[in-house]
Structures are given as structure tokens and as C-alpha cells.
NUMI-348327 format. One line per field, with one value per residue: z, y, x of N, C-alpha, C in turn; residue number from 1. Coordinates in steps of 0.05 Angstrom, whole numbers, plus 5000, padded with zeros to 4 digits. Each point is the difference from the previous one (the first is absolute). Example, Ala and Ser with C-alpha at 12.3 -4.5 7.8 and 13.67 -1.06 7.14 Angstrom:
% NUMI-348327
n_pz [5156  4986]
n_py [4886  5021]
n_px [5264  4993]
ca_pz [5000  5001]
ca_py [5024  5024]
ca_px [4982  5016]
c_pz [5000  5014]
c_py [5024  5022]
c_px [5018  4985]
num [1  2]
END
This chain:
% NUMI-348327
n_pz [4705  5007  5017  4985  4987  5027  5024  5013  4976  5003  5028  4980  4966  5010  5012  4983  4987  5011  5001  4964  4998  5014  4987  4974  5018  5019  4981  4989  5020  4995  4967  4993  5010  4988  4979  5014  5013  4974  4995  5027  4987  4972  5004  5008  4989  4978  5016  5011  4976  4996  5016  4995  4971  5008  5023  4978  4975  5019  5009  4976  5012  5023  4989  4975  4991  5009  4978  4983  4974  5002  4996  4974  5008  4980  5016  5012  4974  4987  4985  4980  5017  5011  4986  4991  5022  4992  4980  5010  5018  4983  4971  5025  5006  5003  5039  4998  5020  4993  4982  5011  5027  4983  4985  5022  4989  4992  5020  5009  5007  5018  5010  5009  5006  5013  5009  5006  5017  5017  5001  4993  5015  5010  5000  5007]
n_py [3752  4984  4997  5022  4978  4985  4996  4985  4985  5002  4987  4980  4995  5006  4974  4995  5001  4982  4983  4992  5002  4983  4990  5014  4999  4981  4998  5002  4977  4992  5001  4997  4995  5007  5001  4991  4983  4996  4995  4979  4987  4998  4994  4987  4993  5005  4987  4986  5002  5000  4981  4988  4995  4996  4980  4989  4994  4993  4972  5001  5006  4986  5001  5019  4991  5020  5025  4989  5011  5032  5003  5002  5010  5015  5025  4986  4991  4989  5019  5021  5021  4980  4988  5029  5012  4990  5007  5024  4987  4993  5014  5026  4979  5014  4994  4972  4979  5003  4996  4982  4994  5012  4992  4989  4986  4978  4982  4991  5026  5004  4979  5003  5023  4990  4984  5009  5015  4987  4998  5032  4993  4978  5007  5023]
n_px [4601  4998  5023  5008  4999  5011  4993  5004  5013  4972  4988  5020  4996  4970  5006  5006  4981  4982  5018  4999  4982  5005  5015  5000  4993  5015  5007  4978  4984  5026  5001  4969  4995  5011  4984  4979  5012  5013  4976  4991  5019  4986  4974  5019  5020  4980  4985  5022  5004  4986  4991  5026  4985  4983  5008  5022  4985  4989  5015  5003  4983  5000  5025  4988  5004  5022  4996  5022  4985  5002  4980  5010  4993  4979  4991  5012  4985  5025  5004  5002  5001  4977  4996  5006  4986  4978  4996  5000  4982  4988  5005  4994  4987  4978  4996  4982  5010  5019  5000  4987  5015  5012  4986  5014  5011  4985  5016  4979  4991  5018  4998  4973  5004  5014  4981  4982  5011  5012  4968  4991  5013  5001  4983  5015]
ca_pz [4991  5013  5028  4994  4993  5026  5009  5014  4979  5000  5021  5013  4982  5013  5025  4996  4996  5029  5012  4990  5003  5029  5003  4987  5013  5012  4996  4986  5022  5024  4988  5009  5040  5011  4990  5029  5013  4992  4995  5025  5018  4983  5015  5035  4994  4993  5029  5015  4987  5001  5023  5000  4988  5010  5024  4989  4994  5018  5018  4975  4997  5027  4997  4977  5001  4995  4987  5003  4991  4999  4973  4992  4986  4970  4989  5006  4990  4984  4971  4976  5011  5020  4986  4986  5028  5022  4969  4994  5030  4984  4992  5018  5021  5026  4996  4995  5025  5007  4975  5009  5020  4989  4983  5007  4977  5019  4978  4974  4966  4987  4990  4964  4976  5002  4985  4968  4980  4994  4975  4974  4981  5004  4978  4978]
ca_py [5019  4974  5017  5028  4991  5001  5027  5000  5026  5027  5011  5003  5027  5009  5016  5013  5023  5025  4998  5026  5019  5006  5005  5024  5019  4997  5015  5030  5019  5004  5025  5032  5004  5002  5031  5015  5006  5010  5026  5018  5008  5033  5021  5007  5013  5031  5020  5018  5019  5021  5014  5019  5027  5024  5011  5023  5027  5016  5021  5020  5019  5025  5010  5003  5008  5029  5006  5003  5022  5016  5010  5030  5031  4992  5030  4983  4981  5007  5011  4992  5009  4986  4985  5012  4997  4977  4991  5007  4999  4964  5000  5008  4981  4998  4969  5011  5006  5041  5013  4991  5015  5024  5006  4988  4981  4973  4979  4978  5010  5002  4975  4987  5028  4993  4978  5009  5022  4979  4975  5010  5012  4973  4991  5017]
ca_px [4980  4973  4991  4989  4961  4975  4980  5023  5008  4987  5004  5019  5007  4984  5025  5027  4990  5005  5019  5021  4982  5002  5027  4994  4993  5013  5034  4992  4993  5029  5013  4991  5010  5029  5004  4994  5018  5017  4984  5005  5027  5001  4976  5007  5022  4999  4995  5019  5014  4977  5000  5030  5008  4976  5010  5015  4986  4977  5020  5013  4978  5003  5030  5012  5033  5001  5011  5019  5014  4984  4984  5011  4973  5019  5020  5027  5008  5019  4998  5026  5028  5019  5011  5020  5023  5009  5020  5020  5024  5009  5020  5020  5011  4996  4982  4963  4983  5008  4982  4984  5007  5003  4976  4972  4986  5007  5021  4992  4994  5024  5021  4983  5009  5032  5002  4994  5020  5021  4991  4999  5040  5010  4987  5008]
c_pz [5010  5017  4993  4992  5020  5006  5024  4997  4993  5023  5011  4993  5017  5022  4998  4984  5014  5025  4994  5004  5033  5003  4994  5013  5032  4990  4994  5030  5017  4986  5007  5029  4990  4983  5008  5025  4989  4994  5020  5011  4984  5008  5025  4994  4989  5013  5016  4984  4996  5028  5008  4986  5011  5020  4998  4990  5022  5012  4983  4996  5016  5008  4980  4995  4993  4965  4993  4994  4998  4976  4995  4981  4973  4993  5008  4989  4979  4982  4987  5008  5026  4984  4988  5020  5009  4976  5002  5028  5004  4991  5008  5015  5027  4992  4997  5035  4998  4974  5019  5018  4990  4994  5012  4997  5016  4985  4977  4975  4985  4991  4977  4980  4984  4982  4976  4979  4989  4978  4982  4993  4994  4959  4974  4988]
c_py [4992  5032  5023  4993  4993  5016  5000  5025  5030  5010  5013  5029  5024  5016  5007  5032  5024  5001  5027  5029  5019  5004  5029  5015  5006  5021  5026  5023  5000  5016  5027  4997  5003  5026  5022  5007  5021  5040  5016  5006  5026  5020  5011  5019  5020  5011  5011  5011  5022  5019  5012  5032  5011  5009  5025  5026  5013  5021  5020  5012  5010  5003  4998  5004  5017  4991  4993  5023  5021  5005  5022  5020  4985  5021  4992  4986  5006  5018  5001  5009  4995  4971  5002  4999  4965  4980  5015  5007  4966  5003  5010  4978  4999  4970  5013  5017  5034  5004  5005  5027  5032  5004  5000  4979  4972  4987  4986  5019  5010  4978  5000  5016  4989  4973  5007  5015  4971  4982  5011  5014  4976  4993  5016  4992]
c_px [4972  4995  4982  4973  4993  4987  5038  5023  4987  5007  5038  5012  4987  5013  5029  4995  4991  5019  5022  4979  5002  5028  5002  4976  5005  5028  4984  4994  5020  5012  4984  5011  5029  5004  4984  5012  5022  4994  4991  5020  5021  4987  5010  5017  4995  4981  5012  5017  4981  5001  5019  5003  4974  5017  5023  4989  4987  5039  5009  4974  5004  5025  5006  5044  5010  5013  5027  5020  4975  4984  5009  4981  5010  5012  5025  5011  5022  4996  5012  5022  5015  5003  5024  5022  5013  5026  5016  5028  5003  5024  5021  5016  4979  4983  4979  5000  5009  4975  4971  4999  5001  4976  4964  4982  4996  5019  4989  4998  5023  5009  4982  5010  5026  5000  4978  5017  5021  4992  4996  5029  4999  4978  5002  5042]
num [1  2  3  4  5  6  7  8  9  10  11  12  13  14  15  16  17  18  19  20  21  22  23  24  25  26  27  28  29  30  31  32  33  34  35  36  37  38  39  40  41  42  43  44  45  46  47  48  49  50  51  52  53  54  55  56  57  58  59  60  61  62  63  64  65  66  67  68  69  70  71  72  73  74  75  76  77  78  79  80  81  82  83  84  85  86  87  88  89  90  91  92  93  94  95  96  97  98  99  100  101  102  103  104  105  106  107  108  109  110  111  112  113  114  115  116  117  118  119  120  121  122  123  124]
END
């Protein structure tokens, strides 16, 4: 215990103090540098992902993609008695695609009709 009362002992404690002091900031400025690095190497990357979807969008601006299925007027659209029709060449046996085909109608709204009609028997 002699020692820590020198002045010897002051100086030594002294430097090991700033010894640990320098240590801890040595590891603090190689950690930011590495989560810098790590952050430009995120920054990069959603730069060229960026630059990818601009590059896409501009080409889907100037070659929009055709349509797949046609827009149908809404005076075209089902009513109560082609509904009536399309249930009732169901229960005849025909498929949707002839119901469809016969009627004019697109496939999908028939299947929807069909499976709606199917979930409200099915729930009664």
C-alpha cells in the first residue's frame, strides 16, 4: 500500500489510466469505421437498386404492357337474368367455359357466380 502513497505510484496509476483511456478510444474509432463502411456498403446497394427500378419504370413508361383481358362497358355487365341463365345451364350440366361462351360473359365472373351460388346452398 506504501506504493499508491508515492508520487511513483501516482504517476503509475496515472498511466495506466490513460493507457485504458486510449485503449477505449482506439476500439470506439475502429468500431465507427466499420459501421461506416458497413453503411456505405448499404448506401451502394440501394443505389443500384434504385437505379434498377427507375431504369425499369422509365422502360414500362415507354412500353406500357398490353391489357390482358378487355375492359367490359358496364351495360355488359351481368344482371338478374343472366344470372338466372348462367344457374340455370349449371344445373343443366354445361361447364362454366360453354356458360361463359353462350352468354357472353368472361370466365372469371362466372366461376365467381358459381362459387358464390355454391357457398350460399352450402350455408343453408
Amino acid at each position: 500500500m506504501d506504493w499508491i502513497i508515492s508520487p511513483i505510484g501516482h504517476y503509475v496509476l496515472l498511466t495506466l489510466g490513460i493507457a485504458a483511456c486510449l485503449y477505449q478510444f482506439v476500439t470506439l474509432k475502429r468500431e465507427v469505421y466499420r459501421e461506416r463502411q458497413k453503411g456505405a456498403e448499404e448506401r451502394r446497394k440501394l443505389e443500384e437498386a434504385l437505379a434498377r427500378m427507375r431504369s425499369e419504370l422509365d422502360a414500362l413508361r415507354e412500353n406500357p404492357p398490353e391489357a390482358e383481358q378487355p375492359v367490359i362497358p358496364f351495360s355488359q355487365s351481368m344482371n338478374l337474368s343472366k344470372r338466372s341463365r348462367v344457374l340455370r345451364m349449371h344445373r343443366r350440366g354445361s361447364r362454366p367455359d360453354q356458360i361463359a361462351a353462350a352468354l357472353s360473359l368472361p370466365r372469371n365472373e362466372v366461376d365467381l357466380l358459381l362459387k358464390v351460388h355454391q357457398n350460399v346452398a352450402n350455408e343453408t
